[in-house]
Phi, psi and omega in degrees: 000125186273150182354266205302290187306338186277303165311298169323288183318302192288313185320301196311306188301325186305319181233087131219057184266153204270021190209007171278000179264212198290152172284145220278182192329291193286017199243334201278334148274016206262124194275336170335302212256342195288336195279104212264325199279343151302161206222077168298084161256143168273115182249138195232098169224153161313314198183143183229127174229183161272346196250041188217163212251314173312313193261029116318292202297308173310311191301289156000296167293271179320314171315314181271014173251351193293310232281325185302179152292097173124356189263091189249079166306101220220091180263144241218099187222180165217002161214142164231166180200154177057033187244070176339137150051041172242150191203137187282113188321138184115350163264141167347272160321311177304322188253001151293318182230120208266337201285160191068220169203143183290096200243121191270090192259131171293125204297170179223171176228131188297182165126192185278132177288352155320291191314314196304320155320270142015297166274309174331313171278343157300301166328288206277350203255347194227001160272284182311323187300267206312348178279342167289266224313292157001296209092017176294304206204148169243044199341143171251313170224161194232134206248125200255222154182105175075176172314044134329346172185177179262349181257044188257131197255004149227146170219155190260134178219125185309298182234129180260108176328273190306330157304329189294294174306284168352316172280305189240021181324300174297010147249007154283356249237107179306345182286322209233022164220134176330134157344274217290359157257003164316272193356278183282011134269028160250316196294314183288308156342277175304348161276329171291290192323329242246321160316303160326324178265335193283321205265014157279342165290295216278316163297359177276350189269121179288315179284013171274090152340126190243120161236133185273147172284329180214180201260345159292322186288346183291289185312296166349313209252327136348295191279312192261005197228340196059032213260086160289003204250046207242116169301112190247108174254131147290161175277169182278160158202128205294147174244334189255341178262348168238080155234185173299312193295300173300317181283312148001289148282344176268006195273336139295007173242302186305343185281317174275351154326303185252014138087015191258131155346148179276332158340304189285129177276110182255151192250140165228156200206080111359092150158182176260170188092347251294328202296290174302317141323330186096359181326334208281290195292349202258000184284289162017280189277339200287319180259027095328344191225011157008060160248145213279307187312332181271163193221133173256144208235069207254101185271126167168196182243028151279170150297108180291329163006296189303309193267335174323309203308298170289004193251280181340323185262001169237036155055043323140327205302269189326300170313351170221118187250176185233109180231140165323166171269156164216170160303344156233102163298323150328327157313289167325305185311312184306322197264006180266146169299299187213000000 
């Protein structure tokens, strides 16, 4: 999201924002706080990097907005990495001086991602409660990038569940999955449902702000929430560090980083989620179009596990490979066609 469009989205939210009136008790004497000419945000993501493109995006944002005047940033995570001018709450310096942005880290639990979900939107919801009730900190807004709570007064939204469930309900269906795959589609099903209910509360509230990435997640939110008033900011892109010129030079040391020939068209898919990205179809269309030379480049944090089957059976093996996010994500760019 770009600057000017974020500052927009949050002005528009203040006001209704739940925290604008007198502050509550344990706050009227906290000198902390008294300072009214300030812009208290809480930002609520699981976890923030670089090598992923929403927590790109989020890191971005709070880093030029920490830089402005009046702007007290306080971010609520449970893992952060790469994050410029950041300090963990609970140290002096963190709650003497306000200044930068503050990360209030949320404990994490091993488990399944339901559960993990789960404990997360509670965890950060009883975390932020005790930090009012203290008096540490009072947000006037609190900023979701997606579902995270229920008191969020801007959420930025990536994707609509239910349009999504719609799309891929019939391959949920246990008569058309293997034994050995119920276990994770009763997970995904009971995770879809439970997002799905979350997002008819929430999106359904005229005093939330939605803001959208594109004017297809706009209309979606439209069609099923009834929200014309959905703000559409596209995310940024650093233009001087992903450029042609920079992809240019690195693209002979990245191809043999991932070993491909200059014969070979390699594709690249980025991101998490892959179900949702569409990996399934884009395997598919690559053995549809049954050219020898192409390669698929599918960069995240799933299981590739999940795609051996159909990838063994539409022969497929040698043409796709699978890699971890790392840290310089340029790499991939360089070494993909498309």
């Amino acid at each position: 999201m770009p600057i000017v469009g974020c500052c927009s989205a949050f002005c528009s939210a203040h006001k209704h924002c739940r925290n604008q009136s007198k502050l509550p008790k344990p706050f009227e004497n906290n000198h902390l706080l008294k300072d009214r000419d300030k812009l208290r945000l809480a930002v609520l993501s699981p976890f923030l990097d670089r090598q992923h493109g929403t927590e790109l995006c989020i890191i971005e944002q709070i880093e030029r907005l920490s830089q402005l005047d009046h702007w007290e940033i306080h971010l609520y995570s449970q893992k952060v990495q790469q994050l410029d001018g950041v300090r963990r709450a609970g140290n002096p310096s963190s709650d003497n001086n306000k200044e930068g942005i503050v990360w209030h880290k949320i404990a994490d639990i091993p488990g399944p991602h339901l559960f993990k979900y789960l404990w997360w939107f509670f965890a950060n919801q009883i975390w932020r409660w005790w930090d009012k009730r203290s008096g540490l900190i009072c947000p006037q807004l609190t900023y979701s990038p997606g579902i995270n709570c229920l008191d969020a007064d801007v959420i930025v939204v990536h994707i609509v569940f239910h349009e999504f469930y719609a799309r891929v309900r019939s391959e949920l269906a246990l008569n058309r999955t293997a034994l050995s795959h119920w276990p994770r589609v009763i997970h995904r099903k009971l995770y879809y449902k439970l997002i799905k209910a979350l997002e008819r509360k929430i999106y359904s509230q005229r005093s939330v702000a939605l803001v959208a990435v594109s004017t297809l997640v706009a209309k979606q939110l439209k069609t099923h929430f009834q929200r014309d008033d959905v703000n559409v900011i596209p995310n940024a892109v650093d233009t001087i560090r992903f450029s042609p010129e920079a992809r240019r030079v690195r693209r002979s040391e990245s191809r043999k980083l991932f070993q491909y020939s200059d014969e070979e068209i390699v594709i690249l898919l980025i991101g998490n989620d892959w179900k949702k990205k569409g990996v399934d179809t884009l395997i598919s269309a690559a053995r549809q179009v049954g050219n020898p030379h192409l390669r698929l480049l599918l960069v995240g944090g799933d299981d590739p596990s999940f795609y051996r089957e159909m990838i063994d059976k539409l022969n497929l093996r040698e043409q796709i490979r699978f890699e971890e996010p790392r840290r310089e994500v340029l790499d991939f760019y360089a070494a993909a066609d498309l």
